[in-house]
N, C-alpha and C positions, 0 to 999 in steps of 0.2 A: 510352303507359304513364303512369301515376299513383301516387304514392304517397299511403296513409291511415297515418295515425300515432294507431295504441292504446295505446299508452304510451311514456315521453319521459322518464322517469327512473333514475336509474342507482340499485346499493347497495342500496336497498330503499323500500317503498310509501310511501307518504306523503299519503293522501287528508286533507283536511279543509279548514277556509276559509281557511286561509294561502297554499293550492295551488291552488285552485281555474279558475283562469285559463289555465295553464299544463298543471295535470293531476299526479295522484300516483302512475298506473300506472307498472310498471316498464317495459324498453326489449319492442317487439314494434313493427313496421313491415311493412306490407301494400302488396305491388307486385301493379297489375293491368294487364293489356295490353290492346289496344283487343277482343281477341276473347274475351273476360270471363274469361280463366284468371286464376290469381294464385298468387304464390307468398308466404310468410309467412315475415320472416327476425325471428327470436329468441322466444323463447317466458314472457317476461317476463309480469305480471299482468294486462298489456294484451290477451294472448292471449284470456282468457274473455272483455273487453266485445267481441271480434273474433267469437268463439264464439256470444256472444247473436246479433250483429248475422245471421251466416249463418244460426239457426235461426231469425230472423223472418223470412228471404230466404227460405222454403224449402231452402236451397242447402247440407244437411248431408251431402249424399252426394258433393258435387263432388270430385275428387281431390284435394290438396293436396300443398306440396313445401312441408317448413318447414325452414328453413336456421338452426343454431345459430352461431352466432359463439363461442363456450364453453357450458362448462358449470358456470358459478358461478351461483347459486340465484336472481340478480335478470334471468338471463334464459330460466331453465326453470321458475319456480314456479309458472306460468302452464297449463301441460301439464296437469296432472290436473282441472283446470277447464274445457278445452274443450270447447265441446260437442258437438266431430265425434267427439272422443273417444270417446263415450258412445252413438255412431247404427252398427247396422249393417249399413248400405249405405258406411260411410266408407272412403278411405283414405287411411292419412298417410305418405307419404314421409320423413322425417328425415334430415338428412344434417349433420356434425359433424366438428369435428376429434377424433381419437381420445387420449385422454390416456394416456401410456406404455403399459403394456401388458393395461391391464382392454378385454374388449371395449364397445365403444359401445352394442351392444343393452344390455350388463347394467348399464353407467351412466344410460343413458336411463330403466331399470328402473327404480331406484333413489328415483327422483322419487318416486314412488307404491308405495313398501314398508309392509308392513302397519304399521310405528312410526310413517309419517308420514305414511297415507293408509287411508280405510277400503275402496279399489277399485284392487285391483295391476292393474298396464300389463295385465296376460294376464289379465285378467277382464274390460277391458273390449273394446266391442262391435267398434269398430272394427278394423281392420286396419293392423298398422303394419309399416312399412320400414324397414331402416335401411343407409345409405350413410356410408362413409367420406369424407372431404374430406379431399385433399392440394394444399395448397398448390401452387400453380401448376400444377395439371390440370383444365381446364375440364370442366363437364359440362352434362348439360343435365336442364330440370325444366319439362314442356312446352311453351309456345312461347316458354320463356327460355333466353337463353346465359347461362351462371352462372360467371365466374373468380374462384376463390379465391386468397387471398392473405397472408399472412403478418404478426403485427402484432405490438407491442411490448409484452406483457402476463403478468403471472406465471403459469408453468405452459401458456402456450399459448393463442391465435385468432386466429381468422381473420378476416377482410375478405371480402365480395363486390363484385364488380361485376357487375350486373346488363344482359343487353344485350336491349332487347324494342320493336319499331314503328320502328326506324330511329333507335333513342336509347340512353339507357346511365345508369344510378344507382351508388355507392358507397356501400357501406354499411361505415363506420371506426369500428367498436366490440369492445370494449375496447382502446386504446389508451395509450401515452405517449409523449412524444417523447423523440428516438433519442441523449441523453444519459447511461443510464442502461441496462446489460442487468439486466434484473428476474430475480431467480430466491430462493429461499429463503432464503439468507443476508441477503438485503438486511434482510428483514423481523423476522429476528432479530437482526442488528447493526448493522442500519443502511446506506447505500452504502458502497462500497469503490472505490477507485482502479478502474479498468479496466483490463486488457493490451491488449497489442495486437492479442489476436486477439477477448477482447469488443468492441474495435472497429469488427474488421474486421465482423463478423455484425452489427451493431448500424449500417453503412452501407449493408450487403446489402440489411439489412430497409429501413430507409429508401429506398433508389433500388428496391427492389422496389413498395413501396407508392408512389411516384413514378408508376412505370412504370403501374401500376393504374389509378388514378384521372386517369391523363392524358386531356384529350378529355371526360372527363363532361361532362352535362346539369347533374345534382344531386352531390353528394357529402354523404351525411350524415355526419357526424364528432361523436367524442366530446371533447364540449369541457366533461367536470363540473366540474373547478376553475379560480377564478379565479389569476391570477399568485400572487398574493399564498398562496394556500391551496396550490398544488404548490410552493411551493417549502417547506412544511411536511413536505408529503406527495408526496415525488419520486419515491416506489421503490413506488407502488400500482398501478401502470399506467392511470391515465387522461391525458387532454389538457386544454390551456385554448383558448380563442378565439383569443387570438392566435397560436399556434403550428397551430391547424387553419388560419388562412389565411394566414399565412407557407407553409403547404404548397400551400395551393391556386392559389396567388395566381403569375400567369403560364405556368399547367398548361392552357391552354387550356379550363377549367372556368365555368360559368356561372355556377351556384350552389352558396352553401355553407350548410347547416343543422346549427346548431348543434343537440346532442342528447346524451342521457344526464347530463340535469341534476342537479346536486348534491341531496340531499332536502335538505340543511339551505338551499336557494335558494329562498325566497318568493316570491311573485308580484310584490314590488314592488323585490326583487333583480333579479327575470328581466328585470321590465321595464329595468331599466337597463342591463343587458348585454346587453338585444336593441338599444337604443339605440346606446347604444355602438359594438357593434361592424354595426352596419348601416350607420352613419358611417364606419366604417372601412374594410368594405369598399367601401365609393363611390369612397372613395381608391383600392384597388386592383382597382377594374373589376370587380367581384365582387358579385352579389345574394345579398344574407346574410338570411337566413329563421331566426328561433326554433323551434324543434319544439312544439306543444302539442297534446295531446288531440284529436282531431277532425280535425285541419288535413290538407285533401285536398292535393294537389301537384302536379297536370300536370306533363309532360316532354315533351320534342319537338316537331314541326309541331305548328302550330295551338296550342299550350300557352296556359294562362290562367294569372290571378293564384293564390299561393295562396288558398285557403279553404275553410271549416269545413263539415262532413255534417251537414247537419240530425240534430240528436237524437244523435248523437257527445262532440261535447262533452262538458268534466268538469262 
């Protein structure tokens, strides 16, 4: 199995020469197994240079499974851009966590509503699915085990773990660490003390997400702010670096990729907090990879260094 990473930024786009290094699409990441399936988890801007790449492969009609993590707009804005979307021979699978009680097909809808697109979901060509994701019931999306999992973020998502060729990936986005239960209040007044039963669900989620990512190969995690900026911004639900490998760190985990980069983090930011913390994890046993644009990923037997797909790149 392998990971290709289409985009690597969290919040929203940010192409131009400040970025460039690093990449300005929002979050979409592509697992493929060694027998050419693949499944497509978030559907961020990354999604369409994903799109291009399959229509110069020929390959617009292969099935596809795309796995949402939410549904906040820097990881679905991506969907009415692709290009399986638009072929049909296509079909796309969709599977999501479902937000209270609108159904998921008429959210997914929504993306491409005549206000904000000029081709509604049901005009276009292909064929779409759509599946529920509940939290700790695995399922499967051709030759992948897929368990979802529960994470610390306003209004609700999910995590995967991905199981495919005798290996295993996490995908930890949108997150925060488990000081803080996020919910609508926060945003409007600010945090507030906790009880002791936001506690208690707020250690649930934590040794749940424990339990997940245990044993990984890779674990990619959302680490968009640094120390200094969550403790600005505590109640948004993201992660920083340090607290992704405080978590990974002793999980019997190989590698940790940091991901869902701040837009306001330039390339010669990135670079230092890839530095930084690749030092860091040396200390605690852990190969720590930056996410950018391009960057292929092997996993398992036989696995190679990272590196970049020709013509990928930002």
């Amino acid at each position: 199995m392998q990971a290709v990473f289409w985009g690597v930024r969290g919040s929203y786009p940010t192409p131009g020469p400040d970025t460039v290094r690093y990449g300005g699409n929002t979050a979409c990441v592509e697992l493929t197994s060694a027998s050419g399936e693949r499944v497509i988890i978030d559907a961020g801007t990354g999604l369409a240079r994903l799109g291009d790449y399959l229509a110069e492969q020929g390959e617009l009609h292969q099935p596809l499974d795309l796995l949402l993590s939410h549904l906040h707009w820097d990881h679905i804005q991506g969907l009415p851009f692709f290009a399986p979307c638009h072929h049909p021979d296509a079909n796309l699978s969709i599977h999501a966590l479902r937000p209270d009680a609108v159904k998921l097909s008429d959210i997914v809808r929504g993306v491409a509503r005549h206000e904000f697109f000029p081709v509604a979901l049901d005009d276009m060509a292909a064929s779409f699915h759509f599946h529920e994701v509940h939290p700790g019931r695995a399922f499967g999306a051709r030759s992948f085990d897929v368990r979802p999992f529960r994470l610390n973020h306003p209004f609700g998502a999910v995590g995967y773990r991905v199981i495919a060729d005798g290996t295993s990936c996490a995908y930890v986005c949108d997150t925060a660490p488990f000081d803080l239960l996020l919910h609508k209040k926060h945003f409007l007044k600010g945090p507030e003390p906790l009880s002791a039963a936001d506690r208690r669900s707020l250690q649930r989620r934590k040794a749940s997400l424990l339990h997940a990512i245990a044993g990984c190969d890779t674990v990619i995690y959302d680490t968009h702010y640094t120390q200094d900026e969550y403790a600005r911004f505590p109640h948004y639900g993201h992660s920083t670096p340090d607290h992704a490998l405080d978590m990974c760190a002793g999980q019997g985990i190989r590698r940790v990729v940091l991901f869902h980069h701040a837009p306001n983090h330039n390339d010669t930011q990135m670079d230092e907090i890839d530095a930084h913390y690749r030092a860091k994890g040396d200390l605690l046993g852990l190969e720590v990879v930056t996410a950018r644009e391009g960057m292929v990923l092997p996993m398992g037997p036989g696995r190679r260094a990272p590196h970049m797909r020709p013509g990928t790149g930002p």
